[in-house]
C-alpha positions in Angstrom: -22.2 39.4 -5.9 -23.0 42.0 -3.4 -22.4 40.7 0.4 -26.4 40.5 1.4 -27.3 38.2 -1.7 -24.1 35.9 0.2 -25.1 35.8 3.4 -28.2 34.4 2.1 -27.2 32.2 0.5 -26.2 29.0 2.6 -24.7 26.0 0.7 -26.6 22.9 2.2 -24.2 20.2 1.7 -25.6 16.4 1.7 -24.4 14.8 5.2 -21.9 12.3 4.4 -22.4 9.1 7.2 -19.2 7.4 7.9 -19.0 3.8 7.4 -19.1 1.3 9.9 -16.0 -0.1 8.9 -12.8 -0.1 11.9 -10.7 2.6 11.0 -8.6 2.0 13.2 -7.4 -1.5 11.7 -6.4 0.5 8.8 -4.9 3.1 10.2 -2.9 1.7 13.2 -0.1 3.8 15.4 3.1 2.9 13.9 4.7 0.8 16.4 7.7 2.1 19.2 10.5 0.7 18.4 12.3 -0.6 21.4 15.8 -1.5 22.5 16.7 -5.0 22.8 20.2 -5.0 23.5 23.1 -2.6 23.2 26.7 -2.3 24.0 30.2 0.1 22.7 32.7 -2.2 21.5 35.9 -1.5 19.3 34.5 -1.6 15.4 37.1 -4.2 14.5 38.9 -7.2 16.6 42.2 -5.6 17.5 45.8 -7.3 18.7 49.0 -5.7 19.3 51.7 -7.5 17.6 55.0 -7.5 18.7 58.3 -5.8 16.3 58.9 -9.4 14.9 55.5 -9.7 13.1 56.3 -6.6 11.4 59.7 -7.4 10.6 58.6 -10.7 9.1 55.7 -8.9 7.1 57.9 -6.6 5.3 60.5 -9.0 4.6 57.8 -11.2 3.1 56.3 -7.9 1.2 59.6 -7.0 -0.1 60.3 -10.2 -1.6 56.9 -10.7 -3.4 57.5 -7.4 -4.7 61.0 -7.6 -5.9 59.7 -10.7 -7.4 56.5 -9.2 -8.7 58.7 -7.0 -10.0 61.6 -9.1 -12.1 59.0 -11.9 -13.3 56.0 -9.8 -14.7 58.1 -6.2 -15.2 54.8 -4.3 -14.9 54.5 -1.2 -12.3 51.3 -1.2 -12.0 51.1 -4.6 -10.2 54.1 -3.8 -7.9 52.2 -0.8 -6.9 49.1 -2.7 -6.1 51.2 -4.9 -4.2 52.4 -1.8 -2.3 48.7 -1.0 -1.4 48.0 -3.4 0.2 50.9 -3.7 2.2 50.3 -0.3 2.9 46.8 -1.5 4.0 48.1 -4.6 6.3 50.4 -2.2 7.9 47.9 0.9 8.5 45.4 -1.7 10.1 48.0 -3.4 12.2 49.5 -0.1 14.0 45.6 1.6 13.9 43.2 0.4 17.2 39.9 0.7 16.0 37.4 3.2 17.2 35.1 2.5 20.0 31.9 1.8 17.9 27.9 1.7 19.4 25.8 -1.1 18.8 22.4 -1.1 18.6 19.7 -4.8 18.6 16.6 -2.9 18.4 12.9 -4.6 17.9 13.3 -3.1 13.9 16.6 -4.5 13.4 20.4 -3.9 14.4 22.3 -0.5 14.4 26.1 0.0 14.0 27.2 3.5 14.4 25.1 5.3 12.6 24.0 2.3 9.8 20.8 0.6 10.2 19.9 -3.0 8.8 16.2 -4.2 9.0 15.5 -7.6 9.7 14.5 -8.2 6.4 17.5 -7.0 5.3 19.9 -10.4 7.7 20.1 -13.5 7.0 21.6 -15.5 9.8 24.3 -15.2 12.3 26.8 -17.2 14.0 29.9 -16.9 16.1 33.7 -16.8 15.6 36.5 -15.9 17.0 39.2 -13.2 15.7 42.7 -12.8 17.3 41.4 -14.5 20.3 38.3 -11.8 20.4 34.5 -13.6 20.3 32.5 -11.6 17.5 29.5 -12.1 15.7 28.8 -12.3 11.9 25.0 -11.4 10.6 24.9 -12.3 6.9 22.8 -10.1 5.2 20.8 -10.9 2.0 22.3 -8.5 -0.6 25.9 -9.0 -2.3 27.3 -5.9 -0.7 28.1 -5.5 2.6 27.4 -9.4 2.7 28.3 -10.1 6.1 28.3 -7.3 9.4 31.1 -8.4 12.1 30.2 -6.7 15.5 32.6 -7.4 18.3 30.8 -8.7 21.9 33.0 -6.8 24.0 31.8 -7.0 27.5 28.5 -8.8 26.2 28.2 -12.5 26.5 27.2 -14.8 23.4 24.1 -15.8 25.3 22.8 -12.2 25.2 23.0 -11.9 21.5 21.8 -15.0 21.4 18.9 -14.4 23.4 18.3 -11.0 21.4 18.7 -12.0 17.8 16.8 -15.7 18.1 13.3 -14.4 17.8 14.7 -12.5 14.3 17.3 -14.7 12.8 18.4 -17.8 12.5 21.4 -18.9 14.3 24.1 -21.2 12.7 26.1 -23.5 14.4 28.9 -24.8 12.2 29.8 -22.5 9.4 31.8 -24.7 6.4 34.9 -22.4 5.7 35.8 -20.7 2.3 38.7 -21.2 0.5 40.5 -18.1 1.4 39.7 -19.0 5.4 41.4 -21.9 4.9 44.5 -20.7 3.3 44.8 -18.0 5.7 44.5 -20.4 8.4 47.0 -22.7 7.1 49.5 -19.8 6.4 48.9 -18.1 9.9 50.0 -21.9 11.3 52.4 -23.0 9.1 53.8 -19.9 8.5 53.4 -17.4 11.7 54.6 -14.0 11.5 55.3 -13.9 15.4 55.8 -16.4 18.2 52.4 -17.3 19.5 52.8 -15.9 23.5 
């Protein structure tokens, strides 16, 4: 079409009216996420032990071994055993790293991982090595529970920062495995309590 005919043409389009409807409920700003509460804390609870706890561990390791060893005759469980002495031992000498956390108005950061709120469950308090932490259950199988150490923040902060989101517990029944741990680390103590 030559460029005259064009420009006389003029496409006339009906004129649409908006609706009276509020667009803006439907399309609201999303929210700033704000900062509740947030603190650097070491990323596990930490306690140097003196020589005779690790003295005592390895003897103990050594003779669940050897008898790992002569009673079942299989390798592959001595090695496994091995492990996770290995384990015990790397995360007894190790501190932890200084880790960030995060209690924002979305949910709660560590490091760089970031659990919504509909991601928790509850929380309560407990104490590890002497060291007040909080556990946050969450509502999938894995992780299933976050531990953040308080550091230099008081339980009444993260209590007053995590109430309006979660639950809090006060008595948490104890598994199995706490219990036997608990019984072995009295009965049975690795180091003289100082």
């Amino acid at each position: 079409m030559p460029e005259e005919q064009k420009q006389g043409q003029e496409h006339h389009y009906p004129k649409i009216e908006k609706e009276q409807n509020n667009v803006a409920e439907f399309f609201q700003p999303y929210p700033d996420v704000s900062t509740i509460l947030s603190w650097h804390a070491p990323g596990r609870p930490f306690k140097k032990h003196s020589k005779e706890y690790f003295i005592n561990g390895l003897l103990i390791l050594t003779a669940v071994e050897i008898m790992a060893f002569l009673v079942f005759h299989d390798l592959f469980l001595s090695s496994a055993i091995f492990s996770v002495a290995f384990l015990w031992l790397a995360l007894s000498i190790a501190p932890p790293h200084v880790f960030y956390y995060k209690i924002t108005s979305e949910g709660v950061r560590i490091e760089n991982n970031f659990f919504i709120w509909d991601e928790l469950y509850d929380f309560y308090f407990t104490k590890h090595h002497g060291i007040d932490v909080i556990k946050i259950e969450t509502n999938a199988y894995i992780p299933g529970e976050l531990t953040l150490v308080l550091g230099d923040i008081t339980t009444q902060h993260i209590k007053e920062a995590l109430l309006p989101f979660l639950p809090f517990r006060e008595y948490v029944h104890p598994t199995f495995t706490q219990k036997a741990s608990d019984w072995l680390a009295k009965n049975f103590p690795l180091e003289k309590s100082s």
